[in-house]
N, C-alpha and C positions, 0 to 999 in steps of 0.2 A: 402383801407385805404390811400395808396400814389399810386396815378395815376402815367403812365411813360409820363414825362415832360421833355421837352430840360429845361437847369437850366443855365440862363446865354448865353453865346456864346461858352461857350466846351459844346459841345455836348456828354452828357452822358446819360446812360441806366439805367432808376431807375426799380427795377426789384418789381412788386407790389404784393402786398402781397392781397390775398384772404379771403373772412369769408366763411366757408363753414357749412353749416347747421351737425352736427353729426349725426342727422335721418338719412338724403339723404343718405349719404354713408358710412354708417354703415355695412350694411351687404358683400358691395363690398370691404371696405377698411382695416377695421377697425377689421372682426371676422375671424379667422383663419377657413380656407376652409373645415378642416379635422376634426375638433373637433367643429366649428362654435362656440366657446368659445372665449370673449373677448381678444383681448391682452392686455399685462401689460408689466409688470415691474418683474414679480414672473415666476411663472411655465411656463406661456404664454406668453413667451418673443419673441416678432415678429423675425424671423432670416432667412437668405435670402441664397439660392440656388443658385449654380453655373448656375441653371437654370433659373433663374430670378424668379421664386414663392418663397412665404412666409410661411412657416409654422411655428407654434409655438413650443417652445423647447420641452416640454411636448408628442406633439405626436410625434415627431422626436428624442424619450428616448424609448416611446413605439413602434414605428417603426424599431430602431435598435434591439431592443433587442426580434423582435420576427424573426428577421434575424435568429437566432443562436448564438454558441460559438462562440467569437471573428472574425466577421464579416467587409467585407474591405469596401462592398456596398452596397449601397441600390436601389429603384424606386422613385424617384419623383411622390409622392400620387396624384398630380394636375396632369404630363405633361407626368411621368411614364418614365423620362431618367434616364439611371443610373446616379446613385453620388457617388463618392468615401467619405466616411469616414476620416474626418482628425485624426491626431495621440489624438487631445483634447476629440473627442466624439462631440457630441450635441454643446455643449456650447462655440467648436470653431469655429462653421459657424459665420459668420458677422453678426450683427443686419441688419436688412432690414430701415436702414433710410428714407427711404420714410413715412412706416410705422410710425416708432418713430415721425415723423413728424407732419404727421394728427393728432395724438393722442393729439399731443401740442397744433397744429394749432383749434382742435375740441374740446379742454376743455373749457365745459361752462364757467369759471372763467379761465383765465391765473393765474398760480401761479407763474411764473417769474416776475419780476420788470423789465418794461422795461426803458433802461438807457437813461434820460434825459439829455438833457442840461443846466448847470449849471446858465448860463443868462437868458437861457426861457426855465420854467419849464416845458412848456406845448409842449416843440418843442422834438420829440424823436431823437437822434442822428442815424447818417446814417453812412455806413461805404461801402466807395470805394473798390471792389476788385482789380482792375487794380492797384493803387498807393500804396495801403495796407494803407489807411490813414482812421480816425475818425472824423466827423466833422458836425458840426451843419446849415442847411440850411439858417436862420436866420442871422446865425453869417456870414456868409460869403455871406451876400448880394442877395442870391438867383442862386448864380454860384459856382461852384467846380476845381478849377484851380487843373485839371491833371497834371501828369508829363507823357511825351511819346506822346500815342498815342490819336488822341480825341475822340474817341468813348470810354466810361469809363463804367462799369458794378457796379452799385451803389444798396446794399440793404440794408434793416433796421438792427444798429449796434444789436438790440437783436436776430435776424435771426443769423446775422455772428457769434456769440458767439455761437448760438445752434448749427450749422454747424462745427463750427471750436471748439468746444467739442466731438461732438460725431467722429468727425476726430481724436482728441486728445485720444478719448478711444480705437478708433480701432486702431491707433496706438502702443498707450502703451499694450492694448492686441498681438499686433505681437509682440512688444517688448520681453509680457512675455512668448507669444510661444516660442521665438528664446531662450530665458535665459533658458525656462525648458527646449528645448530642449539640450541648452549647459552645465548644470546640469544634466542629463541623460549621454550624453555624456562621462565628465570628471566623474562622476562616474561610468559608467559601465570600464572606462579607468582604475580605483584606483580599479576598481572590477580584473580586468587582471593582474592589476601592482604585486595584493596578487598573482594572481593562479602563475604568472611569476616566484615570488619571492619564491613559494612553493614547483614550479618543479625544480628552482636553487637549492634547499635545497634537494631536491630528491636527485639530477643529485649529486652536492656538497657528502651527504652520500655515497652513493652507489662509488662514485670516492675514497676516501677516507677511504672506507671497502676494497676496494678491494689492496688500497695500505695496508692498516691495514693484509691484509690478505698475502701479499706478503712478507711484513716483520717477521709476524710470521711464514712463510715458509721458512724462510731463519733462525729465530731464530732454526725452529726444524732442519733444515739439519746442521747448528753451534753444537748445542745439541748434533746432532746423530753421529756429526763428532767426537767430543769430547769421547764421550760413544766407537766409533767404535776403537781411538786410545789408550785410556785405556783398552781396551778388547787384541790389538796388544799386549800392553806392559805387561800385565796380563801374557797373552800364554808364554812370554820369558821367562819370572820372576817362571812361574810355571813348566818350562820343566826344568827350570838348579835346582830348589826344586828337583825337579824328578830325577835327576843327584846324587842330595844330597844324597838324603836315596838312591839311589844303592849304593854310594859309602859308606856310614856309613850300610850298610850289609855286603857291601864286609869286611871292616874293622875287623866289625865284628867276621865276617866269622873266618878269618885268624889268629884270636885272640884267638878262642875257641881249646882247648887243649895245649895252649904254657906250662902250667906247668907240664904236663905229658912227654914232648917233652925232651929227652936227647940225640939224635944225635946234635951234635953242625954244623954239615953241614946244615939241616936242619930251625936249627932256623938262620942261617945267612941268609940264605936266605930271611925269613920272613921279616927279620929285615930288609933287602936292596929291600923288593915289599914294604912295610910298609913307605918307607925312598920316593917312588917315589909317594905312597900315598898321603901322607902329602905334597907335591908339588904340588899334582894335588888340594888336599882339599884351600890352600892356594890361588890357579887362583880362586877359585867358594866360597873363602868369597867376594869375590867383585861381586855383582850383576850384570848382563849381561844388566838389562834395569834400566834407571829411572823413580821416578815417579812425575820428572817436569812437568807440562804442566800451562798455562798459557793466559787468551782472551787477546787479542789486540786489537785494532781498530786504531792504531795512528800510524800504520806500515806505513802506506801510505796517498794519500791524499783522499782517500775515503769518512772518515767523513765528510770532508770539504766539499768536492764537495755532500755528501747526504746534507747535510746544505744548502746548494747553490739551489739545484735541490727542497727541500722542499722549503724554499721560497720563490723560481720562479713556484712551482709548479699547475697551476690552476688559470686564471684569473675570472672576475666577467667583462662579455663583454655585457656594455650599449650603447645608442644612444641618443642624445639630436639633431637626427633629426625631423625637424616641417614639415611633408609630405605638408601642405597647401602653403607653399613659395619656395618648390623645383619643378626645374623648365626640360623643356624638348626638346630639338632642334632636328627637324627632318629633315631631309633629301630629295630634290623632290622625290617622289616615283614613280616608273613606274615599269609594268609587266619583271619579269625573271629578272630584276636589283638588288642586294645587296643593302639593304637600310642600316640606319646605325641611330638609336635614342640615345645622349648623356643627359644622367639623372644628376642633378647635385643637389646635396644636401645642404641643409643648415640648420642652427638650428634655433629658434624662432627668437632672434632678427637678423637673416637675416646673421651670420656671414658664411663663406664658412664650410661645412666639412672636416677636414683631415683623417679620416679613414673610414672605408669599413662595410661589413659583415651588412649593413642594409636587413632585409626581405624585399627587392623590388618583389611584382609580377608582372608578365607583360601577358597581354592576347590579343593576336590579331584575331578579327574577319571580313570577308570579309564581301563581301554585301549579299551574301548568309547564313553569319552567318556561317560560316565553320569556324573552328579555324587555326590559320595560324601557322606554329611552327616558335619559335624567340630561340635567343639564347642571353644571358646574362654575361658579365665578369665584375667582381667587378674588381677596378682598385687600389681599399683598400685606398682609398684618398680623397672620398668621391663624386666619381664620377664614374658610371657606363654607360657601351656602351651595347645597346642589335640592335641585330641587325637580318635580313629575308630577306625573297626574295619572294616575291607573284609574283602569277602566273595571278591571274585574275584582270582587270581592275574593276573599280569602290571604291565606298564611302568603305573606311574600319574605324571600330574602335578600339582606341588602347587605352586599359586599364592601368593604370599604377600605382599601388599602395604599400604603406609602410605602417605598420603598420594596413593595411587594410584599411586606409585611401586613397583618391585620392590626387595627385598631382596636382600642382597650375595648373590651364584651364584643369584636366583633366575630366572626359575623352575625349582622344582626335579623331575628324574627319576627317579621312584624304583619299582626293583623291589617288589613283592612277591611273596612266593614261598608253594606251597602245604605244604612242607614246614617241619616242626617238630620240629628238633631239641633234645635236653637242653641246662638251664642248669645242670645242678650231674650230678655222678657221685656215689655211695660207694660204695665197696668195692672189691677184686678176691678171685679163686678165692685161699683159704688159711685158717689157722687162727688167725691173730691176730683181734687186738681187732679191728681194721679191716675183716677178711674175710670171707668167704664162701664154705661149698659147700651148694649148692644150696636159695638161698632159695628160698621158695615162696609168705611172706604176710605181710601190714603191718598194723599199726593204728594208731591216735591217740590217745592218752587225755587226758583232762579236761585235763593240765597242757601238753598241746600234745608228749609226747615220743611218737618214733616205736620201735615193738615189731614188729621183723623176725623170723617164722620160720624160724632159718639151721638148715635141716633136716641138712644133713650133718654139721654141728658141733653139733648133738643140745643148740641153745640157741635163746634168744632173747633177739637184739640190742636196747638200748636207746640211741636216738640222739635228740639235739636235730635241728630241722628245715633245720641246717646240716652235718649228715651226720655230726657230731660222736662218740666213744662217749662214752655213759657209763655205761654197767653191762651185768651180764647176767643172764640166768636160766638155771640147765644143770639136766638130769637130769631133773629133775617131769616126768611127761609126757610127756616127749619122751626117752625109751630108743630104743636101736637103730637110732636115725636114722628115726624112725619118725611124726614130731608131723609130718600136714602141715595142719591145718584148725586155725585162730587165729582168734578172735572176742573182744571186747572187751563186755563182757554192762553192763545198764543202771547195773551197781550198781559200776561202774567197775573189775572185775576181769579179768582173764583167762580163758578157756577152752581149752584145747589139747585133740584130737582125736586120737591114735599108732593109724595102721592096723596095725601090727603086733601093738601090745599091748590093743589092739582097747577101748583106756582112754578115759575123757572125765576129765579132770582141769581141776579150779576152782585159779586160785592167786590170790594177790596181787600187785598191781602191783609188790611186792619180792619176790614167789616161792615164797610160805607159800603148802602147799598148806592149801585150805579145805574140797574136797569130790571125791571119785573115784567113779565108779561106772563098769560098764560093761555089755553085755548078752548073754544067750546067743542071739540072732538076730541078731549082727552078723555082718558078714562079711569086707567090706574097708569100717571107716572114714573118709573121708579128709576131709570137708568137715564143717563144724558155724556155726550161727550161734542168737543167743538172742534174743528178742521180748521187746518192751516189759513183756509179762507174766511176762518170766525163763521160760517154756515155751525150752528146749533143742531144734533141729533139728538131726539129725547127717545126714549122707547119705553112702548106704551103694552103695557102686560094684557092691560083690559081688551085694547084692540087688535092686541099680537102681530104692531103695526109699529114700525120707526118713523115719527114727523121729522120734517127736515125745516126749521126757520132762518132766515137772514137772522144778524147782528140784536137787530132792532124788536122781532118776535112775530116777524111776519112771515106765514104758513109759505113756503116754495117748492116743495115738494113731498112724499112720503115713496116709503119701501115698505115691502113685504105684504105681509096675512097670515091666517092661522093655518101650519101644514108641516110637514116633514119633510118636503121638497127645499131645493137649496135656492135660496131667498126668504124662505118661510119661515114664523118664530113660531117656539111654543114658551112662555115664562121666560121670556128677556131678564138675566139676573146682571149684564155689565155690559159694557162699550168701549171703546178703545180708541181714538188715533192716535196709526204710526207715524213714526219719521218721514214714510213715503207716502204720506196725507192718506191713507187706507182707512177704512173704519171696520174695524170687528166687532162683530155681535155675537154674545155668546147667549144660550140657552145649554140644552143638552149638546150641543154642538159649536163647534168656534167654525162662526164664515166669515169671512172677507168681502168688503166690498168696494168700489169706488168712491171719491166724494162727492161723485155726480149720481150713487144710488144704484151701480147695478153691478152684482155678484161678480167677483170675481177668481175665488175659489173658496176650499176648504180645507183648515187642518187636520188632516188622519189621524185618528187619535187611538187607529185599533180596534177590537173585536166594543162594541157597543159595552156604555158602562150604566148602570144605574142613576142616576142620580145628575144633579145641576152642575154647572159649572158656575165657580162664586166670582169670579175676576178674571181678568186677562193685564197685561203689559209685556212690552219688548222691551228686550235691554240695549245698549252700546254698540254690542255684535251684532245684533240683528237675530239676538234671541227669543224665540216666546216662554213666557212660564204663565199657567192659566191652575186657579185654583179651582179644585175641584171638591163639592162635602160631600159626593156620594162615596167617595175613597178617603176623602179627608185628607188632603196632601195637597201637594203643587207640582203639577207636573211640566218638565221640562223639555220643551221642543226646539230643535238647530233652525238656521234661519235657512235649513233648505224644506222646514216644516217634517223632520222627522223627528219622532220619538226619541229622548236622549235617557232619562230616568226621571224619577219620581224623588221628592222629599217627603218620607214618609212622618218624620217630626217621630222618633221611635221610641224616646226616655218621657216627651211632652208633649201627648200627641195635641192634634189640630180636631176640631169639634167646629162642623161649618167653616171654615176660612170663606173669606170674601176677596175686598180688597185686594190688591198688592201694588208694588212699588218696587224698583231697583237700585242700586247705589256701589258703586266700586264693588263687583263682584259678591254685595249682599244682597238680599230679598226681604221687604220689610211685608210680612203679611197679615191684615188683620183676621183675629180669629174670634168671629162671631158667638162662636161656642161659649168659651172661656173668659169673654169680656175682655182681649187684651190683642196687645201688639208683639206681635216673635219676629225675632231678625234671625238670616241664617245665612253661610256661605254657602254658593252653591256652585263655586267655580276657584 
């Protein structure tokens, strides 16, 4: 009908429309494959597979339903994939527009009107896809003045109306999916809200009997108390009665034959027991008990305070959190690290939450789908911290819901990684305050500052734990570039170790020396560490020997020799005492020994590795971490001495590491290579 024509000088794409016979391709296009029943507009509504074939609704009603009971999928009858089942059934697969197409394009009679131009009746109006514009070929001279680009995508304006209809429908059918779904929804939500409201009124009864039941145990022990003091005052009241009638028998008694009685001794007498009678009769008209008694309640402030306690008694605890706009900040994650995800609440229009006790779940699963255990504190403000520590690298997913709903992006994706890189630097290679050539060892004293061996610059650094300087130590000790063994002894001082000047020097944490001594069987000094008992370990590379001196620098013992056997050094590179007065020597291997000198194991460190080990220390836990430059890392051991992992330092790496130190779950390590100090979490 409309040939593609350049129109003008823009060059645009007129897209032409076809007359296709309905015979020809009737059986190919036009009859559903399964039924070979016409499509329409009814039963045999063309509807289109995720698979790309057609089948009509009809057998795709009777296809489902010889599935079985409530079925998720079916076979694709043409291609035989599965297909999952939408929540609508049948009738929410998409129309196959292509189909709906032919059908239009193949009616012998078009029953559309197609929309003319209002100047030339006879000219069908066109409609540019590129500029979204309407317009008549005629009327504008035989050219199409785009806007943009020149290449324009031009079909007939009654195509684009068919088109951008049957778009319109499938549209407003997702529309009406998403509405009934959000209709299902809020009311299976007003369905919960009753049961919510049902189990409140349980919960509410049963709270409320049971105070009902405590009041009337307190009315029957009031009652019984009442009953048990009139029963007291009964007894009194009945034994002085009892009192009575003996005494009106006695009376009696005394009474019977007075007119027969003619000794006058005799009846004096009577008359003077008679006389003490009536004394006693006169105490026992006065009743021994009363019978006041009276309830109270306003004795004290009891009442009140039950007034008070009732109604504060039970609250009705809701949420006007909107789980879809609370939001969740995670943390980088890496193996054997503490991670740490802050949950933050809010209500529909976006305002913050200030209280707690939302049902938050949280489920984490690794790339294995193992569940990872987390732990959770409401912070009652409307902000919750859950926090873990995975052990295995890889993709984890982290669930996170209220209400049973998910939280804004969730669920969420998240890497971990086995690599642990530095959170903080100090230093580079030079000789300022800042600098460094060639540290070699760290320590920590009482006040929390850090004391770096900066062996080339013949000092040592003193830094806050924020890498900060602030002072230094020069010369004591350390001549010639020569101090490389630094140890921090019990009595909170210093020890420096100069292989050159073959010195052990004591200073002060400000630099006053306090004690030197040094010995004529040294040979190459380079490591020293001091025991709980202030006994001095120096190790000696030259002799591949550990001397042991008192306080003062007087020889008391030695360990080791040169060997492979365990007691044996080969390059003593550090030293160590633990908490549990231990001394470890490391070389290619970390042993253990007493402070009296004799082995008492070794740490497994695995198939044999190359190269030295630069440091040792224990942390808090009873962790080791011992740096290692043949791997250039810090490796991490449990305090049952097994292998836990490695800090590979993977963005910065480590060149030599020596030293190290520990602090609230950091590890300060110097790194000989690089001239500097890296701190890093490792827990």
């Amino acid at each position: 009908m409309f040939p593609i024509a350049e129109i003008g000088r823009m060059s645009s794409t007129l897209v032409e429309t076809v007359s296709i016979n309905y015979e020809d391709f009737n059986d190919s296009f036009l009859t559903c494959g399964t039924c070979l029943c016409m499509f329409d507009g009814q039963d045999h509504t063309p509807k289109l597979l995720p698979c790309s074939h057609t089948v009509c609704r009809s057998c795709l009603e009777h296809i489902i339903e010889a599935q079985g009971r409530n079925p998720t999928t079916f076979r694709c009858p043409i291609c035989r994939d599965t297909i999952t089942i939408p929540r609508g059934g049948p009738s929410s697969f998409p129309p196959s527009f292509i189909v709906n197409q032919l059908l239009d394009l193949m009616a012998r009679q078009r029953r559309d009107i197609i929309p003319k131009c209002s100047d030339h009746s006879q000219q069908e109006l066109m409609f540019c896809e590129t500029c979204d514009t309407v317009f008549c070929i005629d009327c504008t001279g035989g050219s199409h003045n785009g806007r943009g680009a020149s290449a324009h995508t031009v079909i007939p304006f009654s195509i684009a109306i068919k088109r951008m209809s049957e778009i319109l429908l499938y549209k407003a059918s997702l529309c009406m999916k998403n509405l009934n779904s959000a209709c299902e929804n809020v009311s299976k939500e007003m369905d919960r809200l009753d049961i919510s409201a049902e189990l409140c009124i349980e919960a509410i009864s049963k709270t409320f009997q049971d105070l009902m039941n405590i009041v009337d145990q307190r009315r029957h022990d009031v009652i019984t108390m009442v009953r048990n003091i009139r029963d007291d005052k009964k007894q009194i009241l009945k034994e002085q009665l009892d009192i009575i009638e003996l005494e009106k028998t006695k009376v009696q008694s005394d009474c019977q034959g007075l007119q027969h009685q003619v000794e006058v001794r005799n009846i004096t007498k009577r008359i003077s027991d008679l006389n003490e009678k009536l004394d006693i009769s006169s105490t026992l008209a006065e009743p021994r008990e009363n019978a006041y008694m009276k309830f109270e309640v306003k004795h004290n402030s009891a009442l009140k305070d039950l007034h008070n306690v009732l109604n504060n008694f039970g609250r009705i605890r809701i949420s006007t959190t909107f789980p879809a706009l609370c939001t969740a900040k995670l943390d980088p994650l890496g193996t054997h690290l503490k991670a740490t995800v802050t949950v933050t609440t809010v209500d529909y229009h976006g305002n913050p939450r200030t209280t707690g006790s939302d049902p938050v779940i949280v489920q984490l699963r690794n790339e294995q789908g193992k569940i990872v255990s987390t732990e959770m504190k409401d912070h009652d403000n409307g902000v919750y911290t859950i926090t873990f520590t995975p052990h295995t690298a890889g993709r984890h997913k982290l669930d996170i819901t209220i209400f049973d709903r998910p939280i804004r992006e969730g669920p969420f994706y998240v890497e971990v990684t086995s690599h642990k890189n530095p959170c903080a630097r100090f230093g580079r290679r030079g000789s300022g305050p800042n600098d460094f050539i060639q540290p070699i060892n760290i320590v920590l004293d009482v006040n929390q500052l850090l004391y770096v061996l900066d062996t080339g610059n013949s000092r040592i650094k003193i830094l806050d734990l924020q890498g900060n300087f602030i002072r230094q130590i020069e010369q004591h000790g350390l001549e010639q570039r020569g101090g490389t063994g630094l140890t921090l002894t019990p009595a909170n001082t210093l020890m420096v170790v100069n292989w050159r000047t073959k010195c052990v020097t004591e200073l002060t944490i400000d630099g006053i020396v306090i004690n030197k001594f040094t010995c004529s069987d040294f040979e190459e000094p380079v490591s020293l560490t001091v025991s709980k008992d202030g006994d001095v370990f120096v190790a000696d590379n030259g002799m591949n020997r550990v001397w042991v001196f008192n306080r003062q620098g007087k020889l008391i013992n030695t360990m080791g020799g040169k060997g492979d056997k365990d007691g044996q050094f080969r390059l003593i590179t550090s030293m160590y005492t633990t908490p549990n007065n231990e001394i470890i020597v490391v070389d290619n291997r970390i042993q253990v020994f007493s402070s009296a000198g004799k082995f008492l194991y070794r740490i497994s460190t695995g198939a044999p590795i190359r190269g030295q080990y630069g440091g040792i220390t224990v942390d808090r836990y009873g962790n080791y971490l011992a740096t290692h430059q043949g791997k250039s890392n810090v490796q991490v051991f449990s305090a049952n001495r097994e292998w836990v992992f490695d800090i590979d330092s993977h963005a910065d790496k480590l060149k030599r590491p020596s030293g190290l130190i520990t602090f609230n779950e950091h590890v300060y390590v110097v790194d000989l290579g690089n001239d500097c100090v890296k701190k890093y979490r490792y827990m």
